[in-house]
C-alpha positions in Angstrom: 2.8 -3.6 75.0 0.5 -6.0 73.5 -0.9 -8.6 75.7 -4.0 -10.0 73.1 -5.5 -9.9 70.0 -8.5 -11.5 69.4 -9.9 -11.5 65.4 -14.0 -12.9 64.5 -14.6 -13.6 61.1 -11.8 -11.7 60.0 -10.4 -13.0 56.5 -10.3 -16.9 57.1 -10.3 -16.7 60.7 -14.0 -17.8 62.0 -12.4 -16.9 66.0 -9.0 -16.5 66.7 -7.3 -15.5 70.3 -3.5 -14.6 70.4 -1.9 -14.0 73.7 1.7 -12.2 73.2 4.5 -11.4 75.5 8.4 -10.1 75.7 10.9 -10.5 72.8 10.3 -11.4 69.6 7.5 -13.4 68.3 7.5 -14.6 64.7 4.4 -15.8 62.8 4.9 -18.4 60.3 3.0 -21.0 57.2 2.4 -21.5 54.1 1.5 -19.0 51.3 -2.0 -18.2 51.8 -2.7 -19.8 55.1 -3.0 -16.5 56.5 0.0 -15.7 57.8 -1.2 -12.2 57.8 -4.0 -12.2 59.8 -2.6 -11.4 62.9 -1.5 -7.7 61.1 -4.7 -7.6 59.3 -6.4 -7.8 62.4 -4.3 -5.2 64.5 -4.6 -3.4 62.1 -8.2 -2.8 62.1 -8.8 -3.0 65.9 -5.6 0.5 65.8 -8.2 2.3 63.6 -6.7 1.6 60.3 -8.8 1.1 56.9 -12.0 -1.0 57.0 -12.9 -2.9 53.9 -15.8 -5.0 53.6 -13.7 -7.3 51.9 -11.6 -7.9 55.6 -14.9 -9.7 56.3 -15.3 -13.4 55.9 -17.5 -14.8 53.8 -21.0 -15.8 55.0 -20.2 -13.6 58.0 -22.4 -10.3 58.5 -19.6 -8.5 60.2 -15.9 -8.7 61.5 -14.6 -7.9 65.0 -11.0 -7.2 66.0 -10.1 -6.4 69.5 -6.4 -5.9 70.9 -5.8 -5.6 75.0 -2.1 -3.5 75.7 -0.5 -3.1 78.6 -0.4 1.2 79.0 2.1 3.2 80.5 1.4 6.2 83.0 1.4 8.8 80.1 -1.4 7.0 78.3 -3.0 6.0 81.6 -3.4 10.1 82.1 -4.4 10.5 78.6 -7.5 8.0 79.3 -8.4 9.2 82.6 -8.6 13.0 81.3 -11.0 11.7 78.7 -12.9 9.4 81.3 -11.8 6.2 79.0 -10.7 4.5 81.9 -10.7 0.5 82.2 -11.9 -1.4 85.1 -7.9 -2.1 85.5 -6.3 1.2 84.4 -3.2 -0.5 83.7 -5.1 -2.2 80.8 -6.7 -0.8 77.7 -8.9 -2.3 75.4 -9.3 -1.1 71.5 -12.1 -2.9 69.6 -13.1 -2.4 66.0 -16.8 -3.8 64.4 -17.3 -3.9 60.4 -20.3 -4.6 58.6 -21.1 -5.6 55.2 -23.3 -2.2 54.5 -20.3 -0.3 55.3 -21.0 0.9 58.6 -18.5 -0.1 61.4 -18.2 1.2 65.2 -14.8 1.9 67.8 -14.7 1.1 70.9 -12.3 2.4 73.6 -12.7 0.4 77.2 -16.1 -0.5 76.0 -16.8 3.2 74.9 -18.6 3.6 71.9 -15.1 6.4 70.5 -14.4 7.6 67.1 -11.5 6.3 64.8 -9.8 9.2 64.5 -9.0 8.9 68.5 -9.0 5.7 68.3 -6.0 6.1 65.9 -4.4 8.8 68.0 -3.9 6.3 71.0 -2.5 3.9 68.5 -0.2 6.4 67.9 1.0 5.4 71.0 1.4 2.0 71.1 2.4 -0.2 67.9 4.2 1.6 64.9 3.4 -1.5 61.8 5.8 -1.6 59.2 4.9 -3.7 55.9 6.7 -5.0 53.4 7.5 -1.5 51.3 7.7 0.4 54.6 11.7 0.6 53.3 11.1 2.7 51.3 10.1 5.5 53.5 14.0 5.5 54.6 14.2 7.3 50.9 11.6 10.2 51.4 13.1 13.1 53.1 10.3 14.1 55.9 10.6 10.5 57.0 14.6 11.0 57.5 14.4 14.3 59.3 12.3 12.8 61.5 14.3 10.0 62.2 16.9 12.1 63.0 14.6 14.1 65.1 13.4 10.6 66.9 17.1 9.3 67.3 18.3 13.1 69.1 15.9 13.3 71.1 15.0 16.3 69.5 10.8 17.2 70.2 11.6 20.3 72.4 13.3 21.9 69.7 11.4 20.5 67.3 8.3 21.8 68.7 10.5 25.4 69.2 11.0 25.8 65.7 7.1 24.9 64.6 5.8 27.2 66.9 8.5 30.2 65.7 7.2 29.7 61.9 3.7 29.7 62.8 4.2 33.0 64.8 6.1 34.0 61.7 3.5 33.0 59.0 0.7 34.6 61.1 2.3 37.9 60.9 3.5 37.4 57.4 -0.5 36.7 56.4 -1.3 39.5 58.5 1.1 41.9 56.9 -0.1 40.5 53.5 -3.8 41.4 54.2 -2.7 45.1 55.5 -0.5 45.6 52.1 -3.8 44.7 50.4 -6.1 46.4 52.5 -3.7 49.9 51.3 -3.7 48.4 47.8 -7.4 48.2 47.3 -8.0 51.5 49.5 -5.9 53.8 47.6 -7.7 53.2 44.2 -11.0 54.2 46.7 -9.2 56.8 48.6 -10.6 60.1 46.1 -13.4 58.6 46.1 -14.0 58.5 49.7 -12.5 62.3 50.1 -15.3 62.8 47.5 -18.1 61.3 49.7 -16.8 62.6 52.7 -16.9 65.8 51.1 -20.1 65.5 50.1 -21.9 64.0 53.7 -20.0 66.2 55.5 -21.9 69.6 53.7 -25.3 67.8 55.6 -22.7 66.9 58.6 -26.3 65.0 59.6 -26.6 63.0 63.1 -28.4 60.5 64.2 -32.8 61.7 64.1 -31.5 64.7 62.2 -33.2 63.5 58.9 -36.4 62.6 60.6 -36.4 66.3 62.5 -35.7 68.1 59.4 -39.2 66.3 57.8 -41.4 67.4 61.2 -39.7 70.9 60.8 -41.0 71.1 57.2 -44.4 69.8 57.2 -45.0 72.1 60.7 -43.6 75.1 58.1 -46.2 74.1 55.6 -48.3 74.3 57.8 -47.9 77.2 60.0 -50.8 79.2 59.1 -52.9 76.7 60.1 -50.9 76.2 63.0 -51.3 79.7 63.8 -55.2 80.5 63.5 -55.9 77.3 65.5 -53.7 79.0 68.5 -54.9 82.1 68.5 -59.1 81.2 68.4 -58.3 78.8 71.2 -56.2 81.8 72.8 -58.9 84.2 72.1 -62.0 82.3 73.8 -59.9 82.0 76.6 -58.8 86.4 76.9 -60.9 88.3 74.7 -61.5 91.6 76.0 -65.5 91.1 76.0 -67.1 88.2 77.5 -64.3 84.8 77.4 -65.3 81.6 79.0 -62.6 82.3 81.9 -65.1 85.4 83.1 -68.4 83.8 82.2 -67.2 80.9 84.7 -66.0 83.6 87.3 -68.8 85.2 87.2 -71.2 81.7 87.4 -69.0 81.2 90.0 -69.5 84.1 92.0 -73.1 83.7 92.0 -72.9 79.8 93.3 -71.0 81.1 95.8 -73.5 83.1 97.2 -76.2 80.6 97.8 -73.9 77.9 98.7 -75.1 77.7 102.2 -78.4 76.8 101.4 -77.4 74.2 99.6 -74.5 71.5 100.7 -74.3 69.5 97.7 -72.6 72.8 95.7 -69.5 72.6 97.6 -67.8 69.7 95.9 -69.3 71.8 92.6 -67.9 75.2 93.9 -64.1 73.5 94.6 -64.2 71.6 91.1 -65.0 75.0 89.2 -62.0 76.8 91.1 -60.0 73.9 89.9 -61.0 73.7 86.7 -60.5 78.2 86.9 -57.3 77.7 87.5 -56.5 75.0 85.1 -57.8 77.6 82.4 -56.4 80.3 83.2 -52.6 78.4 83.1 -54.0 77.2 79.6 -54.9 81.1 79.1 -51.2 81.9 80.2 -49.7 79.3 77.9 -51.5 80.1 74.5 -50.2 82.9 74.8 -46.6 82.4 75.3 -47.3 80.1 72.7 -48.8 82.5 69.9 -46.0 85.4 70.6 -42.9 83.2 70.5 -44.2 80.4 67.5 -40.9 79.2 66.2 -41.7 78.9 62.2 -38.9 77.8 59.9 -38.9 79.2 55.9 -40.0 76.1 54.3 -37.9 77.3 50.8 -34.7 76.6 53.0 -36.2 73.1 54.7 -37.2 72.1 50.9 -33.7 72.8 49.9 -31.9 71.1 52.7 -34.4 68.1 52.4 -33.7 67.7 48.7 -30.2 67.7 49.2 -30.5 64.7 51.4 -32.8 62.9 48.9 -30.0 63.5 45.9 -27.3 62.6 48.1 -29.4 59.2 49.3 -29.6 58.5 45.5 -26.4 58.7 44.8 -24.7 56.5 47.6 -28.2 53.7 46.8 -29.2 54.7 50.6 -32.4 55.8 52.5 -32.7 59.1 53.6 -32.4 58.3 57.4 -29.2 56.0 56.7 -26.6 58.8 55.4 -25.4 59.9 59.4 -24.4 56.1 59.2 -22.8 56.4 56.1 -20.5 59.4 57.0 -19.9 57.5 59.8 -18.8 54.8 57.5 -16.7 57.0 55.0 -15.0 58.6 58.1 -13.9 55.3 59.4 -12.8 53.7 56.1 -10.8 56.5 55.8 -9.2 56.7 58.7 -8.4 53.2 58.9 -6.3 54.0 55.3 -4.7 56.9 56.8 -3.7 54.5 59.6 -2.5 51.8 57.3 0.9 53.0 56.6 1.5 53.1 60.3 0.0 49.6 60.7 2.2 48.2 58.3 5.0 49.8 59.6 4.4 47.9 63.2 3.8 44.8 61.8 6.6 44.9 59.1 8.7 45.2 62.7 7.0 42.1 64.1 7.5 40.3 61.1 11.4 41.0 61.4 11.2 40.1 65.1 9.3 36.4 64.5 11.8 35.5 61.5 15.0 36.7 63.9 13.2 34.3 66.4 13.0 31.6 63.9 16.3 31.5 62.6 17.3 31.2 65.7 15.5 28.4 67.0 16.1 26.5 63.5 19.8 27.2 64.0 19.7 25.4 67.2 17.7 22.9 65.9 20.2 22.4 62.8 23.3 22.2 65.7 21.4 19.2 67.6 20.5 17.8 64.1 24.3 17.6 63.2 25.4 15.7 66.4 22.6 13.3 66.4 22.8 12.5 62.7 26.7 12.2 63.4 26.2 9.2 65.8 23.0 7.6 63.8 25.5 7.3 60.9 28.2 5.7 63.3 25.9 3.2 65.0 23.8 2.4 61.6 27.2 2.1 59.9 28.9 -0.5 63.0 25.8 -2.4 62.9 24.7 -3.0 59.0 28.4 -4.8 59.3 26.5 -7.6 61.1 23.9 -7.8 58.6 26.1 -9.6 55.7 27.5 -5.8 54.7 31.0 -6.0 56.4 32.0 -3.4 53.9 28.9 -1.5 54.1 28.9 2.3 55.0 26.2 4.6 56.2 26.4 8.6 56.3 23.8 11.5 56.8 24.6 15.0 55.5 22.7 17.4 56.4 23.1 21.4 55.0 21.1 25.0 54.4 20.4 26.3 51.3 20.2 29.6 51.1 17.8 31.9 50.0 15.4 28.8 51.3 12.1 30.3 52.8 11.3 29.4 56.3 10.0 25.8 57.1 7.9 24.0 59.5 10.5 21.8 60.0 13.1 24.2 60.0 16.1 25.0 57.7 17.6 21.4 57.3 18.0 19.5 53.8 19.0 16.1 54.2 20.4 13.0 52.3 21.1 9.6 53.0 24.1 8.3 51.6 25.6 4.5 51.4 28.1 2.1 50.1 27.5 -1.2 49.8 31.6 -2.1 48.6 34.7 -1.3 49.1 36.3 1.3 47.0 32.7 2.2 46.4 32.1 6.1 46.8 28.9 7.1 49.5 25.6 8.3 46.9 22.4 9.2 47.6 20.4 6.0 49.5 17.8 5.4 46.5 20.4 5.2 43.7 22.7 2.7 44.6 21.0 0.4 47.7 19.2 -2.9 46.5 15.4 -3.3 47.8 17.3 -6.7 50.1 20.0 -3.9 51.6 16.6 -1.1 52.4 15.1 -3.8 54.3 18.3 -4.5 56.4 18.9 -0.6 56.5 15.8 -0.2 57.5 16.0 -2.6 60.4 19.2 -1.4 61.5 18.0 2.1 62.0 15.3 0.4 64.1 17.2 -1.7 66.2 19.3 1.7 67.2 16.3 4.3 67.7 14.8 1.1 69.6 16.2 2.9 72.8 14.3 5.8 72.3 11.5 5.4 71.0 8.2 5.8 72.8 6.2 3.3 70.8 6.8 -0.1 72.7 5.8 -2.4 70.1 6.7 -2.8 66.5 5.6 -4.5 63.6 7.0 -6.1 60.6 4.9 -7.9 57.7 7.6 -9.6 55.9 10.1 -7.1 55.9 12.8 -9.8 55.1 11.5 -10.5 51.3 13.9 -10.8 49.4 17.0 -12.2 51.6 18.5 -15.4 52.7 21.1 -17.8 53.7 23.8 -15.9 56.1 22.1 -12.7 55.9 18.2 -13.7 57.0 20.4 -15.2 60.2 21.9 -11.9 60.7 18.7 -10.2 60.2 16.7 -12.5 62.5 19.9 -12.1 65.2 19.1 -8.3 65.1 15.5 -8.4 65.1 16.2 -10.9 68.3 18.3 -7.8 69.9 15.6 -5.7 69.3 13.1 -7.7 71.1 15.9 -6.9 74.3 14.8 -3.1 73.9 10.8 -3.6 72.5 7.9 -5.6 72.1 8.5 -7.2 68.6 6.0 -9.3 66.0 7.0 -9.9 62.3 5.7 -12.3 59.7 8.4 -14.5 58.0 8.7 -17.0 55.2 12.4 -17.7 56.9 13.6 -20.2 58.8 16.8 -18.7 59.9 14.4 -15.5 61.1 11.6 -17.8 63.0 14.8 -19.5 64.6 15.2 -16.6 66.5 11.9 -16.0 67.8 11.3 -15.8 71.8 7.9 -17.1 71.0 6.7 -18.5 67.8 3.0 -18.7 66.0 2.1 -20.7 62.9 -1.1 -20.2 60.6 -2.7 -22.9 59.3 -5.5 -23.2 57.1 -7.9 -26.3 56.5 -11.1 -26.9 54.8 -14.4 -28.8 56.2 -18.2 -28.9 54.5 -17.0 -26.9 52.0 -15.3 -23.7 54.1 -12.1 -22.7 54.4 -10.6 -21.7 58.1 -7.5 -20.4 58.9 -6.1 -20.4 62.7 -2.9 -19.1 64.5 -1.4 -21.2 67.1 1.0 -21.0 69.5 3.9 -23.1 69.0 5.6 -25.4 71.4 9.4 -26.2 71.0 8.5 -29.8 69.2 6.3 -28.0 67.0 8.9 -25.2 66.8 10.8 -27.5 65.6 8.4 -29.3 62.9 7.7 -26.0 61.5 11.4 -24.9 61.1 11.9 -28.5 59.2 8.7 -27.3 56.6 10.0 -24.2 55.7 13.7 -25.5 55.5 12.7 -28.3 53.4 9.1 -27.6 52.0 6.3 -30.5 51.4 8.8 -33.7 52.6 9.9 -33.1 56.0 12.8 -35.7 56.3 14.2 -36.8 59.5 17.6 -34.7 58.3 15.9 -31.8 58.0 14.3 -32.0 61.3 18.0 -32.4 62.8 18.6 -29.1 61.0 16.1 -27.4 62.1 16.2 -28.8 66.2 19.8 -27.3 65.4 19.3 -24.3 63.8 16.7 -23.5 66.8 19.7 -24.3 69.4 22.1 -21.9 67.8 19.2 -19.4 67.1 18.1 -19.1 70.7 21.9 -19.0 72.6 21.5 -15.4 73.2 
């Protein structure tokens, strides 16, 4: 729950510290003495919008800062994101606007963004201003009531996961049926080009071998006489360099002992011999088996290639790759029919699995919006409505494609009279009976709600006499269950406070200040007197108010 809110140079506040505990604590004054302040401020330091205009004037920048007490759940949540506070029981949301624009979050002292600053405020305070009503008249809002009131996240969460499984293999599905769409107006075509690359049926190097084949074929002759003059110094029949050497050889030999020095010579000349006469043996081989392609046929092949790399706006080298291609575009068409087949079947498979968990989550709907509309219905009797009535219907249509939020419609319906029939919420309720509505539907989801501390700016516009005192004896009740705060221009709604805060706004060198204080019960009671009888507080209306503060407080 809240424990503090502190607000610098926010609106007419130069410093302001609030300190806030159990029940229901109401914040009171004049018209424009910044009663709203206290919202204005939370609501900046839970990550809502920052206008330069929240800033006072002459300041540079406003700060907002509100300490809760946490719950284990959120305890976890900080320590998985090391956002721990000193006293992990404790968290600390602060919120710095400047004038250019700029402004900073803080979580625990950590510089945080607002978007997760907004997501732990999720957790804590749920505001509701003076329209917020209204929202009882907008469909999502009532499913989710309903939802909130049943307990119903498990299913809830059931059913969303179902239609996303669903809508994936819908989209999926989609893209195949395109995919066959867009390849049968290409499938002749690709037959064509297969057609076509598969009369050069060319591999990877292919292209590149054919071009050293034909430049060796045009140049074979060359080739040739090179071969054989290298061939024929080595084993002519007269004199060759193998037998001049041999012979050189022979003689060295002879007068090698008279001299050392040639034996090193002698052994590299039978070396280098031997060498030759392998080179001998292999120009040979060489000569008599010279593989020499027709270059007409290597021409032919090669300017089919260069045609065929015109056409398909590709290099010569590249059209292995684009068989490849052709092969594989067409093959994933063939397979296409068989694709859709499969996923057709899961797509069958995830709606059967939605419908089912969106049935389920209709059933648990129906019960819970069953008792809402009893309890709503018993309590808006307290709230100056004796004769009031309160109903939820919820139905199917069919034919209805699948939702996130499953198959339910829903309506609000009410009666104000008797003899009145029950219609739709938003034709026949007044804005006065929305507000109590409103509250009522509060004050029975209070039990289950995981937000422990709720807000209202001045939801009771627009009511008085015996119904603000009903009002303020329910918002009272409500503080049993949560931490409320509300704004109030009504006596017989302050009355009921647990703890109650006046704003007050005065004026020195030429500034205007406005401050929030914490009321004793002689103050209690001065303030109840002001807003019972306005500018004169009489000694009568004092007794009225001590009184209506008694009466207020018995339970």
């Amino acid at each position: 729950m809240l424990l503090e809110l502190s607000a610098i140079n926010v609106g007419l506040s130069a410093h302001s510290t609030l300190e806030f505990g159990l029940g229901l604590s109401c914040i009171t004054g004049e018209t424009g003495a910044g009663k709203s302040l206290t919202i204005d401020a939370l609501s900046l330091a839970l990550g809502g919008k920052a206008s330069v205009s929240l800033i006072r004037d002459g300041a540079t920048q406003a700060e907002a800062a509100a300490l809760f007490a946490i719950g284990p759940k959120l305890k976890q949540k900080l320590k998985a994101l090391d956002l721990t506070a000193e006293n992990e029981d404790e968290l600390v949301l602060r919120r710095v606007v400047k004038r250019d624009g700029k402004n900073k979050a803080y979580i625990n002292g950590h510089l945080s963004t607002i978007s997760l600053m907004k997501e732990l405020a999720g957790d804590l305070i749920s505001i509701h201003g003076q329209h917020a009503s209204y929202k009882l008249l907008d469909a999502s809002y009532q499913l989710a009531l309903i939802d909130g009131f049943g307990a119903l996240d498990a299913q809830v969460h059931e059913v969303q996961q179902c239609y996303a499984r669903y809508q994936q293999e819908r989209s999926h599905l989609n893209a195949l049926a395109q995919a066959q769409k867009e390849g049968a107006l290409r499938y002749k075509s690709l037959r064509y080009e297969k057609e076509i690359l598969g009369r050069l049926n060319l591999n990877p190097g292919d292209y590149e071998d054919l071009v050293a084949r034909f430049d060796k074929s045009m140049h074979a002759q060359k080739l040739q006489d090179a071969i054989a003059l290298a061939e024929s110094c080595l084993n002519s029949d007269e004199r060759n360099v193998i037998d001049i050497l041999q012979a050189r050889l022979h003689d060295l030999s002879a007068v090698q002992s008279y001299e050392p020095q040639l034996s090193p010579i002698i052994a590299d000349l039978n070396q280098a011999l031997t060498l030759l006469d392998s080179v001998r043996a292999d120009l040979s081989a060489l000569l008599s088996n010279l593989p020499i392609d027709d270059p007409t046929e290597l021409n032919a092949r090669m300017t089919l290639c260069h045609d065929c790399a015109r056409r398909f706006g590709v290099q010569p080298n590249e059209l292995y790759a684009l068989q490849e291609k052709v092969e594989q575009e067409l093959n994933e068409f063939l397979s296409l029919r068989e694709r859709i087949e499969s996923t057709t079947a899961k797509v069958k498979a995830a709606r059967q699995e939605y419908e089912q968990a969106a049935q389920v989550l209709s059933t648990a709907r129906l019960a819970a919006a069953e008792k809402l509309s009893a309890e709503v219905s018993k309590l808006i009797t307290t709230l100056a409505m004796p004769d009031g009535r309160f109903k939820i219907r919820l139905w199917t249509e069919e034919g209805v494609k699948p939702r996130a939020q499953g198959r339910d419609e829903v309506q609000f319906l009410f009666s104000a009279n008797v003899g009145q029939e029950l219609k739709d919420l938003g034709e026949v309720a007044s804005g006065g009976e929305l507000s109590r509505l409103a509250l009522a539907l509060e004050a029975v989801t209070a039990s289950v709600r995981s937000t422990p501390t709720l807000i209202f700016d001045e939801v009771d516009t627009g009511i008085s006499g015996r119904t603000a005192s009903a009002v303020g004896q329910l918002l009272r009740r409500l503080g049993q269950s949560v931490q409320v705060l509300t704004v109030t221009h009504l006596p017989q709604v302050a009355a009921c406070a647990n703890t109650q805060y006046v704003a007050q706004k005065s004026s020195h060198d030429g500034n205007t200040a406005s401050v929030i204080v914490k009321l004793d019960e002689a103050g209690r009671v001065e303030e109840l007197a002001r807003m019972m009888g306005g500018a004169v507080v009489t000694a009568d209306t004092r007794a009225s108010a001590a009184s209506l503060l008694q009466l207020s407080t018995k339970s």
